[in-house]
C-alpha positions as CSV (number, residue, x, y, z in Angstrom):
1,X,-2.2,15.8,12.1
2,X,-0.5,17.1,8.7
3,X,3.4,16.8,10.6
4,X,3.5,13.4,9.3
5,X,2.6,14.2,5.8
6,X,4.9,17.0,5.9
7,X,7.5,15.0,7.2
8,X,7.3,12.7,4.6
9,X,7.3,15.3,1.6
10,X,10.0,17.1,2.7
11,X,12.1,13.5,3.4
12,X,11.0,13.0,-0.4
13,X,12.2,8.9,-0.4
14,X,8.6,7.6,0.0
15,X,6.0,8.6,-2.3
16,X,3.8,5.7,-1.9
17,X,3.8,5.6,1.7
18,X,2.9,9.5,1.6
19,X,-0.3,8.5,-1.2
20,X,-1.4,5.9,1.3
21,X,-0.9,8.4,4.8
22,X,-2.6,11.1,2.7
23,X,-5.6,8.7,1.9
24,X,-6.0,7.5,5.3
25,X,-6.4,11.1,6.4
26,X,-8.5,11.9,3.7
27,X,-11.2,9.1,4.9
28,X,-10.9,10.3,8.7
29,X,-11.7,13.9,7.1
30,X,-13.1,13.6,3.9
31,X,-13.8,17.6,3.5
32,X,-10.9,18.5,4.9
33,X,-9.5,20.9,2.5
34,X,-5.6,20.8,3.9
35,X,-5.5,17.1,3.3
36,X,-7.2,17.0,0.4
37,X,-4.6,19.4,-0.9
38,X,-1.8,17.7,0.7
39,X,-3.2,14.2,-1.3
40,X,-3.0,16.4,-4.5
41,X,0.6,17.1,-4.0
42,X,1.5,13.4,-3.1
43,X,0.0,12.1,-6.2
44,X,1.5,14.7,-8.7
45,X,5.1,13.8,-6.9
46,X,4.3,10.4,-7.3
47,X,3.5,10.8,-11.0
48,X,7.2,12.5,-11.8
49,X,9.4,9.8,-10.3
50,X,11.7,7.9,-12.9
51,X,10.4,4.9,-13.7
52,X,6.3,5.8,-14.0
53,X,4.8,4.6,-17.4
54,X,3.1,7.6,-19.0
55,X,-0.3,5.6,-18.9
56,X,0.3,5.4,-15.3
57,X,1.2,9.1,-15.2
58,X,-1.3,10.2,-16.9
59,X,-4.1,8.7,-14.4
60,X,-1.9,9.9,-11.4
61,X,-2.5,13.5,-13.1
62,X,-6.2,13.3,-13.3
63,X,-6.2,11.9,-9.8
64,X,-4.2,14.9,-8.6
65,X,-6.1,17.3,-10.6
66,X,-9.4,15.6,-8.8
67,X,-8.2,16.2,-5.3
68,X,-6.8,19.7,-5.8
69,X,-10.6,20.4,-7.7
70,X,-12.3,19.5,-4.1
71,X,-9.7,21.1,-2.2
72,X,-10.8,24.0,-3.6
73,X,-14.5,23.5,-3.6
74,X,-14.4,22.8,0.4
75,X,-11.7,25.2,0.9
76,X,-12.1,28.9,-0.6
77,X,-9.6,30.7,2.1
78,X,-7.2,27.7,1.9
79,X,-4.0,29.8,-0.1
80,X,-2.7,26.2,-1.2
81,X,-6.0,24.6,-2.6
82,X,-5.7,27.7,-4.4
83,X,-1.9,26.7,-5.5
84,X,-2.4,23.2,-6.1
85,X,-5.4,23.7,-8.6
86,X,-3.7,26.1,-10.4
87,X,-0.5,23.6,-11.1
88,X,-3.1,20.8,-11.9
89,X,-5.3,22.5,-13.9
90,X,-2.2,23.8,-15.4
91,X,-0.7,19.8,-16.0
92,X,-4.3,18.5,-17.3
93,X,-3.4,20.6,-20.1
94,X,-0.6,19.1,-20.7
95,X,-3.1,16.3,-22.0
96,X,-5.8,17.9,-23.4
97,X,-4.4,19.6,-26.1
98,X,-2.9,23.3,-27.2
99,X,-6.6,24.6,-27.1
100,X,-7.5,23.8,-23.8
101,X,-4.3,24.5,-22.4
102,X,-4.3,27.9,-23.8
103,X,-8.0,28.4,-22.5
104,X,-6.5,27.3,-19.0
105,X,-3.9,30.1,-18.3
106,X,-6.0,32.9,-17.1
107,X,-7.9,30.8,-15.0
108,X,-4.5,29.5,-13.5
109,X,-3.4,33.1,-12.7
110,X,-6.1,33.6,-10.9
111,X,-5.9,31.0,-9.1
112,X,-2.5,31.5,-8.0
113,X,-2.6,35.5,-7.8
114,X,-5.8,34.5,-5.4
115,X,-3.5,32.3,-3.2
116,X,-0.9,35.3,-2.9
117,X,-3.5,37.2,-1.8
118,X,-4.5,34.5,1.3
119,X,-1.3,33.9,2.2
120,X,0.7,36.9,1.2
121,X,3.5,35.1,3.0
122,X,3.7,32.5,1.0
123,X,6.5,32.5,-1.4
124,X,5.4,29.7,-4.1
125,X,2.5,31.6,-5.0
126,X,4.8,34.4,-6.3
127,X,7.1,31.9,-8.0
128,X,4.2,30.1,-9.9
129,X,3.2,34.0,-10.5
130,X,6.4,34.4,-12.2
131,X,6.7,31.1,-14.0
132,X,3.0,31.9,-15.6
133,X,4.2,35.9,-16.8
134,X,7.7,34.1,-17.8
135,X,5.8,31.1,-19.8
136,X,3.7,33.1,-21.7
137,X,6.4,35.4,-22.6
138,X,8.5,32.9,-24.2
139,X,6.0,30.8,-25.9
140,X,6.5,29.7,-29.3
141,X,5.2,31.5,-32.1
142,X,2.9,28.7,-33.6
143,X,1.2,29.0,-30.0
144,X,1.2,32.4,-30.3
145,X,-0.6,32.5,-33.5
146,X,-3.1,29.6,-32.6
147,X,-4.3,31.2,-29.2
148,X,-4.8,34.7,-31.8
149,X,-7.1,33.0,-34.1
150,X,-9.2,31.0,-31.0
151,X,-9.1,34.0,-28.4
152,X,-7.7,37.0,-30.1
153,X,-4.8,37.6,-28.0
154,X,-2.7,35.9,-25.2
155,X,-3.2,37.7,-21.6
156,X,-0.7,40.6,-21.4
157,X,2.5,40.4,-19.4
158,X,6.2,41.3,-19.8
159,X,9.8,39.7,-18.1
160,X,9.4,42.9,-15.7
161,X,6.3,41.4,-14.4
162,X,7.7,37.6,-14.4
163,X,10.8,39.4,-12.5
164,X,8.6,41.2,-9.9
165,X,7.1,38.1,-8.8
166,X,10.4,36.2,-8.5
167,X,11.7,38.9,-6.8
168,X,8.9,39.1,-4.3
169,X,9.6,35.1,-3.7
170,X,13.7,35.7,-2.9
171,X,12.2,38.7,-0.7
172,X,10.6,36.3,1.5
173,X,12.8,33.2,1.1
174,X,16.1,35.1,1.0
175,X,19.0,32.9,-0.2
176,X,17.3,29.4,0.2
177,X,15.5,28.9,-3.4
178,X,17.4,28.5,-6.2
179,X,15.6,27.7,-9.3
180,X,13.8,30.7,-7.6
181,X,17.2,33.0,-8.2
182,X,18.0,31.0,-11.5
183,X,14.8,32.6,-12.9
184,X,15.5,35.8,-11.6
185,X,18.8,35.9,-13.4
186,X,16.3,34.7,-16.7
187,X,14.3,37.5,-16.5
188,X,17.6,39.8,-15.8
189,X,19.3,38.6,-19.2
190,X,15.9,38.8,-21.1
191,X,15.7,42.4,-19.8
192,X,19.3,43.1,-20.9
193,X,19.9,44.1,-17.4
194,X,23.9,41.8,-17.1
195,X,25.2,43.4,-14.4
196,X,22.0,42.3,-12.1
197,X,22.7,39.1,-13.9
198,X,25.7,38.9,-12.6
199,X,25.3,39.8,-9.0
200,X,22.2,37.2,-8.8
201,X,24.3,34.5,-10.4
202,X,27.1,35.2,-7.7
203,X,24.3,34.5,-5.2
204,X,23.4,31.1,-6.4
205,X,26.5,29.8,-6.7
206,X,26.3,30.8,-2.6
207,X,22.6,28.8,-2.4
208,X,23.0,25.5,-0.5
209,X,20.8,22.7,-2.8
210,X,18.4,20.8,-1.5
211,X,15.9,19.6,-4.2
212,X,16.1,17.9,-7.1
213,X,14.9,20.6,-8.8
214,X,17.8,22.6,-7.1
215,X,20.3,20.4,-8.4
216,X,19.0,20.9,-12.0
217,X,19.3,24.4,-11.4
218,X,22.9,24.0,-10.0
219,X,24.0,22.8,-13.4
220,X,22.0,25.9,-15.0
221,X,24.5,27.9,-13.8
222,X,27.0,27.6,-15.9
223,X,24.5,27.6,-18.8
224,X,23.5,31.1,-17.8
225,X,27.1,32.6,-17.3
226,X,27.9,32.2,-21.0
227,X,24.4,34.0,-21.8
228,X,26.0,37.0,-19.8
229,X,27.9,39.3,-22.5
């Protein structure tokens, strides 16, 4: 009963229709926890196409954030309840200030190192892994300074930590994700480690792209090879 929604994601050319099959799912199985997961994801998409007011973006957030929250509550071995309230607890933050935001991050690690743990498979939960250690590496030093004075310090974590996650992702998805490798060859430089760099930028230019997010990264490439002394 998900193929459809599925189908639909992966075609990426209908995001209202998906909102609307995800809803009529949702009221043939309200507690459902991989629908109500699956409505999460439709609505964020929906909220990032070109052309969404920010009003209207903004609800769509909340309303993503809302199904990814019950997804969760109905669905504690469900690996991507798990990721999706991570990435919307994550975005709410976006709206509710540094503060909260801030607050936010360990609970989203945990979220998403609890989803690894579920589906150990999984590569997205690794990525998101990454993303956090990577994020909180390079954030500003005003941010820095304001989560110091609220909470003392910012959770611990390094590039080589970011790296290992985005590592463990390619591991499992060898070859076919390439913002995936475009962060790996992030971490690399930040490390010092050019050579690696190198190699891994070789790769992507090899990575077939798919996404729109894959495109974006396509153009990082070149972006990247003048970072590489």
């Amino acid at each position: 009963k998900y193929d459809l929604a599925d189908s639909l994601y992966d075609a990426g050319n209908d995001w209202d229709g998906l909102v609307r099959h995800c809803k009529d799912l949702e009221v043939e199985a309200p507690e459902d926890p991989q629908i109500l997961w699956r409505c999460s994801r439709a609505i964020f998409e929906s909220s990032q196409q070109q052309g969404v007011s920010e009003d209207k973006k903004k609800s769509l957030i909340y309303e993503a954030h809302k199904y990814a929250e019950k997804a969760l509550s109905v669905g504690q071995d469900s690996a991507k309840a798990h990721i999706w309230s991570g990435i919307m607890l994550n975005e709410v933050g976006n709206y509710e200030g540094t503060k909260v935001k801030i607050g936010n991050t360990p609970k989203v690690k945990e979220l998403w190192l609890k989803a690894s743990k579920l589906n150990p498979e999984d590569p997205s939960s690794y990525n998101l892994l990454g993303r956090w250690c990577k994020g909180i590496v390079e954030i500003n030093w005003v941010t820095k300074r304001m989560a110091a004075a609220i909470f003392g310090s910012l959770p611990a974590t390094s590039y080589e930590e970011a790296l290992s996650y985005f590592q463990r992702a390619e591991s499992l998805a060898p070859g076919t994700w390439l913002k995936n490798q475009t962060l790996i060859v992030e971490c690399l430089i930040g490390l010092n480690r050019y050579v690696e760099a190198k190699e891994m930028l070789d790769k992507c230019e090899r990575t077939p792209v798919r996404t729109a997010e894959d495109k974006e990264a396509k153009a990082d490439i070149f972006v990247l090879k003048g970072r590489i002394r």
